[in-house]
C-alpha positions in Angstrom: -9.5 15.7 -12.1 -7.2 18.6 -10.9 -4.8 19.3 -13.3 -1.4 20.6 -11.9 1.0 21.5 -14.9 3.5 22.4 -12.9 3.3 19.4 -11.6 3.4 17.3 -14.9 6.6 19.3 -16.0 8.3 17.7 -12.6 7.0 14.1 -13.7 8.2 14.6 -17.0 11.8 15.9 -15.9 12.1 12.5 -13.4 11.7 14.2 -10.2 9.2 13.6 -7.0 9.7 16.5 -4.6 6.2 18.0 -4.6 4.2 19.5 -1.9 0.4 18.0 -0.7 0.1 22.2 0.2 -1.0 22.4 -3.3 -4.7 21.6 -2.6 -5.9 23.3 0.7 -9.0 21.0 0.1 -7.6 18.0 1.2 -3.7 19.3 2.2 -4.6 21.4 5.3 -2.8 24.6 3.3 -4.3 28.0 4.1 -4.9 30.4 1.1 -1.4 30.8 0.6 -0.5 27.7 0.8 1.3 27.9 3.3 0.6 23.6 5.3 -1.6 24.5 8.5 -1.8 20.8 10.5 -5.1 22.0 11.9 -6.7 22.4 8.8 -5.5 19.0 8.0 -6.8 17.5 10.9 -9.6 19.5 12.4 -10.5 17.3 14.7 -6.8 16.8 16.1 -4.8 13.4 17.0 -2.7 12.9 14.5 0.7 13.9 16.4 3.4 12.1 16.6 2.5 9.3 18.4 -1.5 9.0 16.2 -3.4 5.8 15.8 -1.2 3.5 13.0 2.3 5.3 13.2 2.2 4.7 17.0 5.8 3.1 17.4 6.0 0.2 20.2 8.8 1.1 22.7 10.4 -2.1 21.8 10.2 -1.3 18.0 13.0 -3.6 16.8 13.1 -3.0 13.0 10.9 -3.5 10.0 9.7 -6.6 7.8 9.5 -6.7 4.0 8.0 -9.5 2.8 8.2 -9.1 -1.2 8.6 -11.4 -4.3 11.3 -10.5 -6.8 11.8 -9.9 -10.0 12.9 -13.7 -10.9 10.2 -15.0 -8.9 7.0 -13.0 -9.4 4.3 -14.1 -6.9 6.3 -15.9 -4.0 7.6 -15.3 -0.5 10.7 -13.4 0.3 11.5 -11.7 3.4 13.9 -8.7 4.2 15.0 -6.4 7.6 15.4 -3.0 8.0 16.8 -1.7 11.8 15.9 2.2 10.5 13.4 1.5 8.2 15.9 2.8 5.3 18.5 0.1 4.9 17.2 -3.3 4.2 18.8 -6.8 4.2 17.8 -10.2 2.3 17.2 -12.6 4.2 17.3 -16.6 4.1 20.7 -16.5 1.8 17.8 -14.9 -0.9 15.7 -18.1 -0.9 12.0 -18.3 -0.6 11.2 -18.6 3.2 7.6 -20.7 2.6 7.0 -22.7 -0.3 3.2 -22.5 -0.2 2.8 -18.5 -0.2 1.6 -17.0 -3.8 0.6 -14.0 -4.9 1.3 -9.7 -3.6 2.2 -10.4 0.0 0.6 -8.2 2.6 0.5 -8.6 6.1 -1.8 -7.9 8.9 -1.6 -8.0 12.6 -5.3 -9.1 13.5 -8.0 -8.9 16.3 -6.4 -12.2 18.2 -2.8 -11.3 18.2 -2.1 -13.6 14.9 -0.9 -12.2 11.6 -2.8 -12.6 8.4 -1.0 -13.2 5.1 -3.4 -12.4 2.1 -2.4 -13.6 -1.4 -4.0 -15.7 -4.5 -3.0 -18.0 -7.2 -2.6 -16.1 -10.6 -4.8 -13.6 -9.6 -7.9 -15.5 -9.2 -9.4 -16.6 -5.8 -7.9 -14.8 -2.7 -6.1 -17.0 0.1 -5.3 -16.0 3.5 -2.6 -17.4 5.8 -2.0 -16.8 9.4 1.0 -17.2 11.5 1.8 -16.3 15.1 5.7 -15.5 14.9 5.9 -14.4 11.2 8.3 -17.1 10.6 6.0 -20.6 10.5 3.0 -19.5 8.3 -0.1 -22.6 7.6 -3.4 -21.7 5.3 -6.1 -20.4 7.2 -9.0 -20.2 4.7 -10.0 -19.3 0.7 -12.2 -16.3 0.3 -14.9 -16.9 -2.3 -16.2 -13.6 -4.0 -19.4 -13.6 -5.8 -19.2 -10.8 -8.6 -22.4 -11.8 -9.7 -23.4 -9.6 -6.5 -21.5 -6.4 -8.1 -23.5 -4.6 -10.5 -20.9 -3.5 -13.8 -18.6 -6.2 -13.4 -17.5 -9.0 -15.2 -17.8 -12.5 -12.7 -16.4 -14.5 -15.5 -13.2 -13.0 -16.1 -12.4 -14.4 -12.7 -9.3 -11.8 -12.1 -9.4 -10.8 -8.7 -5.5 -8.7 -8.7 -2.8 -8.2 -5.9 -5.2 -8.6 -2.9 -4.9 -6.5 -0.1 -5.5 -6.8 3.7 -6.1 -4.5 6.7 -7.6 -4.7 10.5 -9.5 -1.5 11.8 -9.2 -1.4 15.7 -12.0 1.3 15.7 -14.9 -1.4 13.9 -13.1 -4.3 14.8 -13.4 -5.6 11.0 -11.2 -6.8 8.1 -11.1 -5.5 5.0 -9.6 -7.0 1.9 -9.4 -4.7 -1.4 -8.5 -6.0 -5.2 -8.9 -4.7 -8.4 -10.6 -6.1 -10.9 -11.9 -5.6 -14.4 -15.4 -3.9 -14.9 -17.9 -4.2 -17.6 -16.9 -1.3 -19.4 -14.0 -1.9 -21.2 -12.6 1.1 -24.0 -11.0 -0.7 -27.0 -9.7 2.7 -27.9 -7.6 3.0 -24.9 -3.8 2.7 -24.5 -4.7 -0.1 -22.4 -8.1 -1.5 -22.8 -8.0 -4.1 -19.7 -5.5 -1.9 -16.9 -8.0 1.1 -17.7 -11.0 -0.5 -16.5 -9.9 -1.6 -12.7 -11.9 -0.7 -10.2 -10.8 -1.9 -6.6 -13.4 -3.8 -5.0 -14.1 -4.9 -1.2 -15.4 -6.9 1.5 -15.3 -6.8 4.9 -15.0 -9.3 8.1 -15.4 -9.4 12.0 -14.2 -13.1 12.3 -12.7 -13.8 8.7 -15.3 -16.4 8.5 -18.0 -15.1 7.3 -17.8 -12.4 4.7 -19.7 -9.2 3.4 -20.9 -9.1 -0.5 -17.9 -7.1 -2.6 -18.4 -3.9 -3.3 -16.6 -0.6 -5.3 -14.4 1.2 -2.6 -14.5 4.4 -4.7 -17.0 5.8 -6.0 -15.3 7.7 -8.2 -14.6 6.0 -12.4 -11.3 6.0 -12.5 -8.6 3.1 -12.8 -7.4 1.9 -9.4 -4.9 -0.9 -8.1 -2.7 -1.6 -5.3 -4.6 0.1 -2.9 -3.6 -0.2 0.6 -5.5 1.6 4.1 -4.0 2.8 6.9 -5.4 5.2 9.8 -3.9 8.3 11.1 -5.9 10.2 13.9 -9.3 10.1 13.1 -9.0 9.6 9.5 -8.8 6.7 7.3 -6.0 6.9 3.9 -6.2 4.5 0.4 -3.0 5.1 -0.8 -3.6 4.5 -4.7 -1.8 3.7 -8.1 -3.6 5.5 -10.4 -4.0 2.8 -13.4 -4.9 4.8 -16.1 -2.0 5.0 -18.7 -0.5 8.9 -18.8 -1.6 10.6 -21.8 -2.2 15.0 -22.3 -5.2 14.3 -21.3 -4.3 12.2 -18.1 -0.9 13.3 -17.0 -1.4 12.0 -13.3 -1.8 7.9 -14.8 0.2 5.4 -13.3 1.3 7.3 -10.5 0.8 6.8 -6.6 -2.0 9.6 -4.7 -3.6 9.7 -2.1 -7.4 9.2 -0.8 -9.4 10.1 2.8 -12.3 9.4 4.4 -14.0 9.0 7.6 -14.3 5.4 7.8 -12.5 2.7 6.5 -14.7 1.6 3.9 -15.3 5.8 3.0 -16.9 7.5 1.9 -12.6 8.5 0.0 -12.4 11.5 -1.4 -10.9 12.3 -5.3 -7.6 11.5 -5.0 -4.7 13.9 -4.5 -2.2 14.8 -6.6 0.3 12.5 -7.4 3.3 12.3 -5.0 5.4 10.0 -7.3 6.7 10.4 -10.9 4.9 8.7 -13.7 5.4 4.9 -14.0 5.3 3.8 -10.3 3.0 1.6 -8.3 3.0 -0.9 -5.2 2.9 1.9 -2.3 4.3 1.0 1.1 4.0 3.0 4.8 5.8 2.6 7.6 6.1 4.8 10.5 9.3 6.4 10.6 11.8 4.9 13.9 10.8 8.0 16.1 7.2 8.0 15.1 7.4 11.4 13.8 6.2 10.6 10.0 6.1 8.2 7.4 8.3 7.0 4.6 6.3 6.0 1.5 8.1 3.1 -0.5 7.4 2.6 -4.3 7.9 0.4 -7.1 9.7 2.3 -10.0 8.4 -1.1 -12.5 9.2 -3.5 -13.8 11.4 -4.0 -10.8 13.8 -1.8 -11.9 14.3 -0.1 -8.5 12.2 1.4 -5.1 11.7 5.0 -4.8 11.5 6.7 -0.6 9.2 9.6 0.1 8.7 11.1 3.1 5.9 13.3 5.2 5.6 14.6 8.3 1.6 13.4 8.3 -0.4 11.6 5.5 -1.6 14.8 4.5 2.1 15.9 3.1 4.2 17.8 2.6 5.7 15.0 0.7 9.5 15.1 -0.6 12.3 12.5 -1.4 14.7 11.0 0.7 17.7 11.2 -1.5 18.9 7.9 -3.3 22.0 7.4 -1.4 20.4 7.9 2.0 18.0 4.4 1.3 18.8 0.7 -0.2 16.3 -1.8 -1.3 17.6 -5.5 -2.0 18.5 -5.6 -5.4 15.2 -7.6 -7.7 13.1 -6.8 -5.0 9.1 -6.0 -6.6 5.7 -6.0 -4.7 4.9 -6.5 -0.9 4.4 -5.1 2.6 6.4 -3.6 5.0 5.6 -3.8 9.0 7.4 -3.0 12.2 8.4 -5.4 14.3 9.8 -5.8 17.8 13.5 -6.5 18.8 12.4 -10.4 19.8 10.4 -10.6 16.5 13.5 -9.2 14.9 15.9 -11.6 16.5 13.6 -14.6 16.1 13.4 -13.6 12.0 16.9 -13.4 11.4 18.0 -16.1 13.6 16.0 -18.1 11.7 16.7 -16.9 8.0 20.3 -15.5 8.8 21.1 -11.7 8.2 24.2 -10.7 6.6 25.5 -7.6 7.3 23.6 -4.5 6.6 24.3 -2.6 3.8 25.2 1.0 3.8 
């Protein structure tokens, strides 16, 4: 682990704006550190308009499906026309009865999207719907952890279940955390200290591949999503281990990369988020030129914005004022959409006006 004091003394003082430039390993800095995008991305494509940021000319505003903070583990939608300013939906009603667990959406390989989520967090479920509005149960996943060496099959915890749909291998892949076999009784938190995040992968989401540790680095990891920029492939983390002297960077949100989607990821980068956040989001910005990065500052006390030019960083915050999150509003996805998706959504769970 890189230690970054400076860094720490920012965490500890409550504030975000920090700089990927730090580590010209993974940052693209030159040994100045001054940011250099071709040292980021050697191998080019990651401009404005790069693989996963690519914003449809129709874009018509963003989705957040979320649970809240009174109703952990169920199905809530919200609209954003600028990716900033977000409005409940459905009068702040649940908008499908069925749907529990973390909600994360995927558009798949046949035009359909996939709604990935389990029943306290054991067992993953997938639903699929064709207009994001009418969703129906596609299929369980069964995971055999007997097939994952240093893991413990019957504690049966399989936590906040992710899903993502490479264009490049034409395959699914779904990521949890879940407890290994090598609990520490002496830590600050014996069972959150030992996730690890797991995976398989899909063609057809029929059949499935045996699970298997994304990282292979030891270090608590949950909420991981995967998203693609150029040529490169980010797990945007919550480090799980709990902050101590000796672990300043725990429970914070940093970054990995790697070639593939299933890796090989590299150590994670420094943390771009205070201490005591989790549940990352990425949405391309309206213009396609960046990203902002959502976070949970838990237990649902409110969402923290960063923003980046590129994956890579700089990383800084949008100011509080300049962003609003529905108030309650804790873990889930956010996706764009297009103007008749948009229309569609709200005509059919009602929009009040936006807030500013």
């Amino acid at each position: 682990m890189v230690k970054n004091i400076p860094f720490t003394i920012f965490m500890l003082a409550g504030l975000a704006q920090t700089s990927f430039a730090k580590n010209p390993t993974f940052f693209g800095a030159d040994s100045s550190g001054r940011y250099d995008a071709n040292k980021a991305n050697p191998s080019g494509g990651a401009g404005p308009l790069a693989a996963d940021r690519t914003v449809q000319p129709d874009l018509g505003g963003y989705l957040f499906a979320h649970m809240t903070k009174q109703d952990y583990g169920r199905l809530y939608y919200s609209v954003s026309k600028d990716g900033l300013h977000w409005t409940l939906l459905n009068d702040g009603q649940r908008i499908y009865e069925d749907y529990r667990g973390h909600p994360d959406i995927t558009l798949g390989h046949d035009g359909r999207y996939y709604l990935v989520g389990n029943v306290r967090n054991t067992g993953i479920i997938i639903w699929v719907s064709t207009d994001l509005i009418a969703w129906k149960e596609h299929r369980d996943v069964n995971v055999d952890l007997e097939k994952t060496p240093g893991f413990r099959p019957a504690s049966g915890y399989q936590g906040a279940p992710k899903m993502y749909y490479d264009k490049t291998s034409r395959r699914y892949i779904i990521t949890w955390h879940t407890p290994s076999a090598d609990k520490d009784p002496n830590a600050i938190e014996p069972f959150w200290s030992c996730m690890r995040t797991l995976y398989v992968t899909s063609k057809d989401l029929k059949t499935f591949s045996d699970p298997k540790r994304l990282f292979s680095f030891d270090m608590a990891t949950i909420d991981v999503i995967i998203r693609k920029e150029g040529q490169t492939y980010y797990a945007i983390i919550k480090d799980e281990r709990y902050p101590d002297d000796s672990w300043p960077t725990g429970k914070t949100v940093r970054i990995c990369s790697g070639p593939t989607v299933t890796g090989p990821y590299s150590k994670p980068s420094e943390p771009i988020t205070p201490n005591f956040r989790e549940a990352p989001n990425l949405i391309p910005k309206p213009d396609g030129k960046g990203w902002y990065l959502y976070y949970e500052q838990y237990p649902g006390i409110q969402y923290g914005c960063s923003t980046a030019p590129m994956l890579e960083g700089p990383w800084y915050d949008v100011y509080i004022l300049n962003y609003k999150v529905p108030e309650n509003t804790r873990h889930g996805c956010m996706i764009p959409i297009t103007q008749e998706q948009y229309d569609a959504i709200t005509a059919t769970f009602g929009e009040e006006e936006q807030p500013r």
